[in-house]
C-alpha positions as CSV (number, residue, x, y, z in Angstrom):
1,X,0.0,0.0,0.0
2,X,1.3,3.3,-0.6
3,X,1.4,6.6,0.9
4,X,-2.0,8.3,1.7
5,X,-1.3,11.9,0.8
6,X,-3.9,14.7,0.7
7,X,-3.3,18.4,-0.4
8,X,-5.0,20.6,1.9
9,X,-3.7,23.7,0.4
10,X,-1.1,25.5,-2.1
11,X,2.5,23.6,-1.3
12,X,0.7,21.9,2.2
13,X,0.2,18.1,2.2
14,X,-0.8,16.0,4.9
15,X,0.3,12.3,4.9
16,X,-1.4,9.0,6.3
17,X,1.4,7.1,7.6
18,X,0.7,3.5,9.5
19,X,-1.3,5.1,12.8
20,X,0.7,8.6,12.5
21,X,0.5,11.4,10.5
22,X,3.6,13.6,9.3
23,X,3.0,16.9,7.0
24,X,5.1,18.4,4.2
25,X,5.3,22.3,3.5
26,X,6.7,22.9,0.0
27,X,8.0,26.2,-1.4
28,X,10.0,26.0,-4.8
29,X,12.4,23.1,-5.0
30,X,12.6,23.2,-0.9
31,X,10.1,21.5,1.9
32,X,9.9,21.5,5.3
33,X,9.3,18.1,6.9
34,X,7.0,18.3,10.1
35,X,7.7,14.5,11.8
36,X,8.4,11.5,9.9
37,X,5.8,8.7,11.5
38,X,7.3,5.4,13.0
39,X,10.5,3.8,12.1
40,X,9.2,1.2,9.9
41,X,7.3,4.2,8.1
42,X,10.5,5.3,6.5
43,X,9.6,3.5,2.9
44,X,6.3,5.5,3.5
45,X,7.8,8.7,4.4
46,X,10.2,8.9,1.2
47,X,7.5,7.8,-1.4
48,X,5.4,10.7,-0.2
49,X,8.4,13.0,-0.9
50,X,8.9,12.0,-4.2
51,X,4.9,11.8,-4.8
52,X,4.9,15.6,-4.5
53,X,8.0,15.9,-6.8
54,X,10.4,16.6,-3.6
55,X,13.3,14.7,-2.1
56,X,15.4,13.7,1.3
57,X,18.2,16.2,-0.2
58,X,15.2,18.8,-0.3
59,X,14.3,18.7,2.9
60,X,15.5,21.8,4.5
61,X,14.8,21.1,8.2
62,X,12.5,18.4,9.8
63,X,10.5,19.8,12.2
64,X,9.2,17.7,15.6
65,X,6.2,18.5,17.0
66,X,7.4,16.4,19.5
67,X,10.0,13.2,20.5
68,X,7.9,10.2,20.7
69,X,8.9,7.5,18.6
70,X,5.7,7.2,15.9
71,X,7.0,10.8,15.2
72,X,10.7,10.6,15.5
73,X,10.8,7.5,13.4
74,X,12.9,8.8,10.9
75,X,14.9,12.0,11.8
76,X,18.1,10.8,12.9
77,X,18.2,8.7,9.7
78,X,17.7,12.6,7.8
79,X,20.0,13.9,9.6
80,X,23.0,11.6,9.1
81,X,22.4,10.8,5.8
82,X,21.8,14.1,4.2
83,X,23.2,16.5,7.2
84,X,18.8,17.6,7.7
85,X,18.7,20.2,10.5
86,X,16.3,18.4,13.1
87,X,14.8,21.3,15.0
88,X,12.3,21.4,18.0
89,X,11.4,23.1,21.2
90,X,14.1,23.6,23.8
91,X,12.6,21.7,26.0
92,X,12.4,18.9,23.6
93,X,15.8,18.6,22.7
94,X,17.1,16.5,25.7
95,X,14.1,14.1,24.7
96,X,15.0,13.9,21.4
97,X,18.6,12.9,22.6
98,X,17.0,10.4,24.9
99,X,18.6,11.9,28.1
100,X,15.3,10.8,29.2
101,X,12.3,9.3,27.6
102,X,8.8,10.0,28.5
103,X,6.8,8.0,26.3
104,X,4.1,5.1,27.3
105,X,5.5,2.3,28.7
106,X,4.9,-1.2,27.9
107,X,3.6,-1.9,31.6
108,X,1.1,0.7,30.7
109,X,-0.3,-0.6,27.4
110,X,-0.8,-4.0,29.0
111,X,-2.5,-2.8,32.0
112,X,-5.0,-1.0,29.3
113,X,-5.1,-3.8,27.1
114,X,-8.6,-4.5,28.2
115,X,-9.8,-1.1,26.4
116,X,-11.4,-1.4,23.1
117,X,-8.3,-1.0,20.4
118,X,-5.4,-1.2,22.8
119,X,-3.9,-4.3,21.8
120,X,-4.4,-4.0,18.2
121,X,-2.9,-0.6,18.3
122,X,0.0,-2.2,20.6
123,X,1.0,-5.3,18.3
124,X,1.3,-2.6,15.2
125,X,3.4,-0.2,17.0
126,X,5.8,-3.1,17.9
127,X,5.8,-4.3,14.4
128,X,6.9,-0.6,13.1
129,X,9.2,-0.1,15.2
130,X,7.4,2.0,18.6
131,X,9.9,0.6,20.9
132,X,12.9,1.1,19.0
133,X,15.6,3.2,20.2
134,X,16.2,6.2,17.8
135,X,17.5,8.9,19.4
136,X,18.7,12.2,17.0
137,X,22.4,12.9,17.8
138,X,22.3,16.7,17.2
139,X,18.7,18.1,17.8
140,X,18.8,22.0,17.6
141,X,16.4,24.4,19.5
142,X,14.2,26.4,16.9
143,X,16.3,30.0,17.1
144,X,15.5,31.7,20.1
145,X,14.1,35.7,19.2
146,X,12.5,35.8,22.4
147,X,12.7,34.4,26.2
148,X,10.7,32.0,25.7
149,X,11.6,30.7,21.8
150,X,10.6,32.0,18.8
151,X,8.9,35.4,18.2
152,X,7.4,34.5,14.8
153,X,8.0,32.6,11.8
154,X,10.5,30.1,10.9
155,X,12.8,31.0,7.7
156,X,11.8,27.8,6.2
157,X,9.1,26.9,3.4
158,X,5.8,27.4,4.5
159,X,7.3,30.1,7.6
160,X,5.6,27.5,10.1
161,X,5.1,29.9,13.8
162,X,6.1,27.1,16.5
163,X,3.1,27.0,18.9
164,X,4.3,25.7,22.2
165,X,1.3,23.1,23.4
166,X,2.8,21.2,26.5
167,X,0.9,18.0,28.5
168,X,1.6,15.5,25.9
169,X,5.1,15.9,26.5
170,X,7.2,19.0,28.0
171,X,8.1,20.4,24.8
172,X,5.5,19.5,22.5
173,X,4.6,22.2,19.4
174,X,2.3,22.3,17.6
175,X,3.0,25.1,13.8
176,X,0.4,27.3,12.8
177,X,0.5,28.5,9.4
178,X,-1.3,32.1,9.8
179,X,-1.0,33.1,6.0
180,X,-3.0,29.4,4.8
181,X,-5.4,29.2,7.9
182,X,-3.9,26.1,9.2
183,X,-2.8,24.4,12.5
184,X,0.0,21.4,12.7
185,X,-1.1,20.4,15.9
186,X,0.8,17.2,16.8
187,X,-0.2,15.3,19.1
188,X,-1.8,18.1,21.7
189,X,-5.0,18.0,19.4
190,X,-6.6,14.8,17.3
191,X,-9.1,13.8,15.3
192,X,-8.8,10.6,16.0
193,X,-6.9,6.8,16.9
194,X,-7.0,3.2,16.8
195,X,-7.4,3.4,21.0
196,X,-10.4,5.7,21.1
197,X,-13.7,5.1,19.9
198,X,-14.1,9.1,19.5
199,X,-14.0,10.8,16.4
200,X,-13.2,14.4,15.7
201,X,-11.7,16.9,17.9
202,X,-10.3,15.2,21.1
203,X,-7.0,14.8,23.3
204,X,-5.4,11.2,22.9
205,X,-6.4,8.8,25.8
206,X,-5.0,9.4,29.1
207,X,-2.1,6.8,29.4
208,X,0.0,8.9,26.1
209,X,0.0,12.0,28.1
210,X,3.1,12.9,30.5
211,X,0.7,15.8,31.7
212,X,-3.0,15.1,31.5
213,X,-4.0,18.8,33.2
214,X,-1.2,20.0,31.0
215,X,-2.9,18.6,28.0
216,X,-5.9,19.9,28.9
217,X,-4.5,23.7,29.4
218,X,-2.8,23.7,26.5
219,X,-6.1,23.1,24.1
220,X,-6.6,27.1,25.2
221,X,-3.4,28.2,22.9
222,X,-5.3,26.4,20.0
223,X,-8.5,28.8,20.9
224,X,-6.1,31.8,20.3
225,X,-4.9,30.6,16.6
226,X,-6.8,31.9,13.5
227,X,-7.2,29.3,11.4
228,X,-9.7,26.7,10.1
229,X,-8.0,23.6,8.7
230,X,-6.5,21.5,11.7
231,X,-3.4,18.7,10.6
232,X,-3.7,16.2,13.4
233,X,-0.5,13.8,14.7
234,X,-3.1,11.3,14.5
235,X,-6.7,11.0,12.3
236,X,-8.2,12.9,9.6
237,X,-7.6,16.0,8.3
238,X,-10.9,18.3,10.5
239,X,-12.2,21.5,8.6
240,X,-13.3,24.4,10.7
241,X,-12.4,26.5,13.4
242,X,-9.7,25.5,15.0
243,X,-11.1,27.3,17.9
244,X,-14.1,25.4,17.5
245,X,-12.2,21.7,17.8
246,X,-10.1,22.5,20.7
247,X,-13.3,24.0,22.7
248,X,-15.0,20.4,21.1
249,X,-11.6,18.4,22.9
250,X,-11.6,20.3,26.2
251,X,-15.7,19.2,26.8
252,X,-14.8,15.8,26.0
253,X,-11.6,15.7,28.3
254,X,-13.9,17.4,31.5
């Protein structure tokens, strides 16, 4: 099966990897690659570069909404091969290095196995490579303009604004792209995943988040963003206010 790739607007795809999502901003002959899906996705992620006439060589940085493995899949293997600046949020960086991990554990899957989708969800991640170790050796903050990161745009295609959405993990982002109405949100805002029997706007069951109330907080930065086309980490592209879905997430999560 091959990549699922949608265009969702001029030089802004959104890709269907296996139970992740990753999104590619095009501008020219250049992209920007925001995450890359598992590790066994790396067939995936390359076909959908060259499906919208792009390359590994054209990637000019690979953003990380944040280090979880089903997102970092492929980064490191960027980095080293074609010398792909891997850029997140500061406090991010040490997680990307695996100075410490803070990811689901195994313990915690099984002890959830019961709900509906768990184990399914669990035997796939396995098979593509969840628990693999692939940590990126030189992870760069996103240039600091400000004291607490950036103070606008990134000078990359597509001028992605990091949006800095922590719960999930400490130093998750999500990008908003003001200029084409659209929110990256990672993983701090879904529309859906094989453990959750919800669909649309929602925040990933409890057991993925290393700060539930965190999570839950941070759906208030998406009520701020002006835009109306929300990229999930995970699910279905959702049309409409992205204001609208993260008030939609934070009733469900209450």
């Amino acid at each position: 099966m091959g990549a699922d790739i949608q265009q969702v607007g001029d030089g802004i795809h959104l890709v269907h990897g296996s139970n992740t999502n990753w999104v590619i901003l095009g501008e020219g002959d250049a992209v920007t690659l925001i995450d890359t899906g598992y590790p066994g996705d790396r067939g995936l992620l390359l076909e959908s570069l060259a499906a919208v006439g792009s390359s590994p060589e054209a990637v000019a940085a690979v953003l990380i909404t944040h280090a979880h493995t089903d997102h970092l899949g492929s980064a490191e293997y960027l980095r080293a091969a074609h010398g792909t600046p891997v850029l997140l949020h500061e406090a991010e960086v040490p997680h990307a290095r695996r100075d410490f991990l803070h990811q689901v554990s195994v313990g915690t899957v099984l002890r959830n196995g019961w709900r509906p989708g768990v184990l399914p969800w669990a035997v796939h991640a396995i098979r593509s490579g969840g628990t693999a170790h692939v940590p990126v050796t030189e992870p760069a903050p996103f240039p600091s303009d400000g004291p607490h990161g950036p103070a606008g745009a990134l000078d990359l295609p597509g001028r992605p604004v990091p949006v800095h959405t922590p719960g999930h993990t400490l130093g998750h982002c999500a990008y908003h792209l003001p200029e084409a109405g659209v929110v990256v949100s990672g993983d701090a805002l879904v529309s859906g995943h094989p453990t959750s029997r919800v669909r649309g706007p929602q925040l990933l069951p409890d057991m993925f988040h290393h700060e539930r109330e965190r999570s839950v907080a941070s759906l208030a930065v998406f009520e701020d963003l002006d835009a109306d086309v929300l990229l999930p980490g995970h699910g279905p592209v959702h049309r409409g206010p992205v204001r609208d879905a993260a008030l939609r997430a934070r009733e469900r999560a209450l």
